[in-house]
C-alpha positions in Angstrom: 127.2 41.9 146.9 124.7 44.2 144.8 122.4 42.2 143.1 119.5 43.2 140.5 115.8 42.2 139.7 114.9 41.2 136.4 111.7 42.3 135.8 109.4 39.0 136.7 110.3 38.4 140.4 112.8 35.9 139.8 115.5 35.4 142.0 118.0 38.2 141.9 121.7 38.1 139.9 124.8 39.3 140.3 124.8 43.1 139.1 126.0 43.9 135.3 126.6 47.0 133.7 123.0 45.8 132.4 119.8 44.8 133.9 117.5 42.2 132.1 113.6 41.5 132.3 110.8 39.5 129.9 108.4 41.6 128.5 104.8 41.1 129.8 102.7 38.3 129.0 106.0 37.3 126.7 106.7 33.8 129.4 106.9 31.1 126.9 103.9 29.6 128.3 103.8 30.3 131.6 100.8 31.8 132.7 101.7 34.2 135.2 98.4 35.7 136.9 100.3 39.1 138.4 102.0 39.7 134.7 98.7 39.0 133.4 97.2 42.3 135.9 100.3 44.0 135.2 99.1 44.3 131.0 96.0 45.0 131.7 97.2 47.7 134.0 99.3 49.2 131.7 96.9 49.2 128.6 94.1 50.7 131.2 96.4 53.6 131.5 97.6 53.2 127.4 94.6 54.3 126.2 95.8 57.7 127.3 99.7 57.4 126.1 101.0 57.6 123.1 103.9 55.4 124.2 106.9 55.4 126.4 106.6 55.1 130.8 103.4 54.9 132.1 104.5 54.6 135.5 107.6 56.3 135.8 110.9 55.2 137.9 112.7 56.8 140.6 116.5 56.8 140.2 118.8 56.6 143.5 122.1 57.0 144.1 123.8 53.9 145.9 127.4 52.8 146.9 129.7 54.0 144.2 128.8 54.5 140.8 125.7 52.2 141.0 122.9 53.8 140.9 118.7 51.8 141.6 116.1 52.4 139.4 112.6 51.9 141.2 109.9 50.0 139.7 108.1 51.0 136.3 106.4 50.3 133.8 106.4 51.6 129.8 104.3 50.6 126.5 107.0 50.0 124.3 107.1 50.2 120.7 108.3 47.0 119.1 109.8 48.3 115.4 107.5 46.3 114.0 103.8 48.1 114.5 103.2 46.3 117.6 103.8 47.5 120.6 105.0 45.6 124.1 104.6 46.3 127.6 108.1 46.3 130.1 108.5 47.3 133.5 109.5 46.1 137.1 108.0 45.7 140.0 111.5 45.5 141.9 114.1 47.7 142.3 116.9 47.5 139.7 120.1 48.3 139.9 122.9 49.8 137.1 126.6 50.8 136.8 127.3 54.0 135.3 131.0 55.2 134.3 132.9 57.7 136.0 132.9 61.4 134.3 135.6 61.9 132.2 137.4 65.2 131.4 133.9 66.7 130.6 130.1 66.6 131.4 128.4 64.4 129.2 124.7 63.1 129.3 123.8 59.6 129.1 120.4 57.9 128.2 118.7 54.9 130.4 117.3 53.1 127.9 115.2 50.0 127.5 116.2 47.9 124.5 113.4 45.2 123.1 114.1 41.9 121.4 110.6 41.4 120.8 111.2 37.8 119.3 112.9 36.9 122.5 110.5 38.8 124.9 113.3 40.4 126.7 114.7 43.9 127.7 117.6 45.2 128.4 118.3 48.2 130.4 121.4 49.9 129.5 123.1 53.4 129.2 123.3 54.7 125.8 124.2 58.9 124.3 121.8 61.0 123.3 122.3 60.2 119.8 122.4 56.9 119.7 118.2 57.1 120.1 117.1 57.7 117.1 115.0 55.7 115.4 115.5 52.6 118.2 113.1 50.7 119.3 112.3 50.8 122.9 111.6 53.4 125.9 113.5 56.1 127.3 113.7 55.9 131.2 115.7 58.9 131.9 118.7 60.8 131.9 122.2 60.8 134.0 124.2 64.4 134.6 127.8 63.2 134.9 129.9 66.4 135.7 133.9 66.2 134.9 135.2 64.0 136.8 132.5 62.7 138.6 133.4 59.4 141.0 130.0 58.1 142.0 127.0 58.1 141.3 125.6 60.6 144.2 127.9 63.3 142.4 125.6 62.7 139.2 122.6 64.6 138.6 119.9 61.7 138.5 117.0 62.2 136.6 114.0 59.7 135.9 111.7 60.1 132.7 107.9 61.3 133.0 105.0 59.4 132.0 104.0 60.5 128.8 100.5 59.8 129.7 97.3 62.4 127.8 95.1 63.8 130.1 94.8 66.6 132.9 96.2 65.6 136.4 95.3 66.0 139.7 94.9 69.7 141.0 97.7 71.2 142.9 96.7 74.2 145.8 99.6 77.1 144.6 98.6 79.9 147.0 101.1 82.2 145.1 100.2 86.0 145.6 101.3 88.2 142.4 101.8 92.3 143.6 104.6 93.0 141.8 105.5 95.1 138.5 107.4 92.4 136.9 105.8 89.0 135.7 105.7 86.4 138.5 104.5 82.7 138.1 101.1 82.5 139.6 101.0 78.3 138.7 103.3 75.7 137.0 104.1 72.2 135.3 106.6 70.3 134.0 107.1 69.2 130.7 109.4 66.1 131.1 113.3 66.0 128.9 112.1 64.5 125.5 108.0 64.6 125.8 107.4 66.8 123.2 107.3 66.0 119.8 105.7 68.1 117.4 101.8 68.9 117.6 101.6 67.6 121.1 99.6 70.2 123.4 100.1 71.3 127.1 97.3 72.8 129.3 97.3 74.7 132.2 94.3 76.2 134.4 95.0 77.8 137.4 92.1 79.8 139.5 91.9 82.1 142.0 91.0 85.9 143.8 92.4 89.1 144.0 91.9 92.9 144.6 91.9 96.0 142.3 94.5 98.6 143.3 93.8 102.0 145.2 93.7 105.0 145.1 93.5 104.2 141.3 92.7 100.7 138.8 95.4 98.9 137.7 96.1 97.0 134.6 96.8 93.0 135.0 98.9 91.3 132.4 98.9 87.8 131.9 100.8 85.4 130.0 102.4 81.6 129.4 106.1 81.2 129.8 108.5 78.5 129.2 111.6 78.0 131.4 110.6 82.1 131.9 110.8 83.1 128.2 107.2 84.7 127.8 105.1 84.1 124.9 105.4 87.6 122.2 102.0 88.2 122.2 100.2 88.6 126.0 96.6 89.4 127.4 95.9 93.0 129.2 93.0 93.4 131.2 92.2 97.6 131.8 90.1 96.8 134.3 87.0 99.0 132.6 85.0 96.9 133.3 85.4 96.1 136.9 83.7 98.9 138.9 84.9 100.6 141.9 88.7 100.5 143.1 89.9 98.5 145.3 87.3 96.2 144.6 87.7 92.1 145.0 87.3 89.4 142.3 87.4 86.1 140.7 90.4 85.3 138.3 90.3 82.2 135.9 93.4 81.9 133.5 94.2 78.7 130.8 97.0 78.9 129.0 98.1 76.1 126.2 101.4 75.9 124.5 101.6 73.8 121.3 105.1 72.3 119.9 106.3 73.3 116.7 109.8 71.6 116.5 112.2 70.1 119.1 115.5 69.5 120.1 117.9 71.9 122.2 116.0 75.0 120.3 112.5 74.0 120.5 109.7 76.3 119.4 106.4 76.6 120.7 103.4 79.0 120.2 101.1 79.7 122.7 97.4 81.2 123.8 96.3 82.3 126.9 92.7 83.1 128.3 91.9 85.3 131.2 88.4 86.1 133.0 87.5 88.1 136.1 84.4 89.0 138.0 83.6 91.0 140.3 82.4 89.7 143.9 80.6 92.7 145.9 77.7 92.4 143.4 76.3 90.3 141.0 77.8 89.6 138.0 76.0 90.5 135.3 76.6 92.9 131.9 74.4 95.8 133.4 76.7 95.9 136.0 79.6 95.8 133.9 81.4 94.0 136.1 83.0 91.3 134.0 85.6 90.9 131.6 88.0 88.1 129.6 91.1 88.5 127.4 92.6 86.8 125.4 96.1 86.8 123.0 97.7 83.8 121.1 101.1 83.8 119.2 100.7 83.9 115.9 103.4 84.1 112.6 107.0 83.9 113.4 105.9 84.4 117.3 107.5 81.3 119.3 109.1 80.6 122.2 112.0 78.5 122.1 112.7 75.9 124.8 115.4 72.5 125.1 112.9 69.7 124.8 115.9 67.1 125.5 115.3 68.8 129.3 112.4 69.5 131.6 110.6 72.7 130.7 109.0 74.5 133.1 105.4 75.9 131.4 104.1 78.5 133.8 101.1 80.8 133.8 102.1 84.2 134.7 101.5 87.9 135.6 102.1 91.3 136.6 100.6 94.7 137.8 103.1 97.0 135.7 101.6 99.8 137.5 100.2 98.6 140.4 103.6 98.2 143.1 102.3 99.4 147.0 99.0 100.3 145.4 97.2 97.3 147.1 96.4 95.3 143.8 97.0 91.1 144.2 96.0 87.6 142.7 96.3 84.8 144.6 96.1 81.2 143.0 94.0 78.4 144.9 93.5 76.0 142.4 95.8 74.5 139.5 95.2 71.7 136.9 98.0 70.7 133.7 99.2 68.2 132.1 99.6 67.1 128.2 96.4 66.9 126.0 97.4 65.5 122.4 
């Protein structure tokens, strides 16, 4: 038999087409010492989030149409300008429903009774989230048809948690004419909400072109839609061909509106230096661009789904002359 947690480390039950759980420090007076570490874990990280997972889940596919989510945990908010913290520190386990004659998308959601200090995990459209009080956990795929929950595209939420993450090493060389990523990060299905703020730094060297200097572009895309407006270094300032330097780029995107036609605006700052000499304005071996979208300029992008916000760029006259940027260092995540 497939059996479910319920949030608290109780004894499993039988599995339902829902899973249950208290909500932290909501036990009806019992104390509960690792509850009591799991709050103060989650408002450690809270002070960063401006609601919904903290830690995210993992979604697995299992026998049939069940599918396990991993443990979690979410600041929820409660309807009533409080706010509750939910998660698991078991696996859990759901039913979804077979695909019908067409794809559809379905929700994992966490429902709060906040008088009762419960949740309920269930599976629930797109629409149906509006203005309802708990956390989104993810989204399920479910093609035409589809028999079990391995043929489902599974997809857990992201913590929608403010703050730059850890670096990432992308070692991705850029020679070509055309724009090519030189870092990346994921904006998770229904982050964005309007005014919130992505960054993205991503560091690095590279080498002027020969037997002439070549102009580097640089630019933000989302999901590979560039921004209107981008930055073009001329390389004036950058003496001798050929010659080797340091490249620093940060680009930000900023959400206007969202739904499955999003818009964003972005900027996006570039620097270089030269590295056979010292850097320094007599030697005019220095320079920085930059470029921002401004007016009707936007770039539109499905905030229901992931988005991929990538820092990009190109040599549009540079192809065998030699001329590359490599990435070695990348930092992202969501600021405001």
């Amino acid at each position: 038999m497939t059996t479910t947690g319920n949030g608290n480390g109780a004894p499993p039950a039988p599995r339902a087409a829902t899973v249950s759980g208290l909500l932290a420090w909501g036990q009806a007076g019992n104390y509960n010492g690792i509850d009591d570490r799991l709050v103060i874990a989650a408002l450690a990280a809270g002070g960063r989030s401006s609601g919904g997972l903290v830690v995210p889940p993992t979604f697995t596919a299992q026998t049939g149409l069940t599918f396990a989510i991993g443990p979690w945990m979410a600041i929820a908010d409660c309807g009533d300008g409080t706010k509750a913290v939910i998660g698991s520190r078991t696996t859990q386990t759901i039913d979804e429903t077979a695909g019908g004659g067409s794809a559809r998308a379905d929700v994992v959601w966490a429902d709060i009774s906040p008088d009762a200090a419960t949740y309920t995990i269930g599976l629930i459209t797109e629409a149906a989230m509006a203005g309802r009080s708990g956390v989104f956990l993810g989204l399920v795929l479910v093609p035409a048809g589809a028999n079990s929950a391995a043929a489902m595209d599974l997809r857990p939420g992201g913590a929608r948690v403010l703050g730059m993450r850890k670096a990432t090493q992308p070692n991705l060389t850029i020679t070509q004419q055309t724009w090519r990523t030189w870092a990346q990060m994921t904006i998770p299905a229904y982050d964005a909400e309007v005014g919130a703020v992505y960054d993205l730094e991503v560091w690095g060297g590279g080498q002027q072109g020969s037997p002439n200097r070549i102009e580097l572009d640089i630019t933000c895309a989302l999901n590979g839609a560039v921004m209107a407006a981008y930055g073009r270094h001329a390389f004036n300032a950058i003496q001798g061909v050929g010659a080797q330097f340091r490249q620093y780029m940060r680009g930000k995107v900023v959400c206007l509106s969202t739904g499955t036609a999003g818009t964003f605006q972005a900027m996006i700052l570039g620097e270089q230096a030269e590295t056979s000499q010292p850097v320094s304005v007599t030697n005019s071996n220095m320079a920085t661009v930059f470029a921002a979208d401004t007016g009707a300029n936007v770039i539109t992008a499905d905030t229901t789904r992931d988005i991929t916000f990538a820092i990009q760029a190109q040599w549009p006259g540079g192809s065998g002359s030699g001329a590359n940027i490599v990435s070695r260092q990348a930092i992202g995540g969501r600021v405001a």
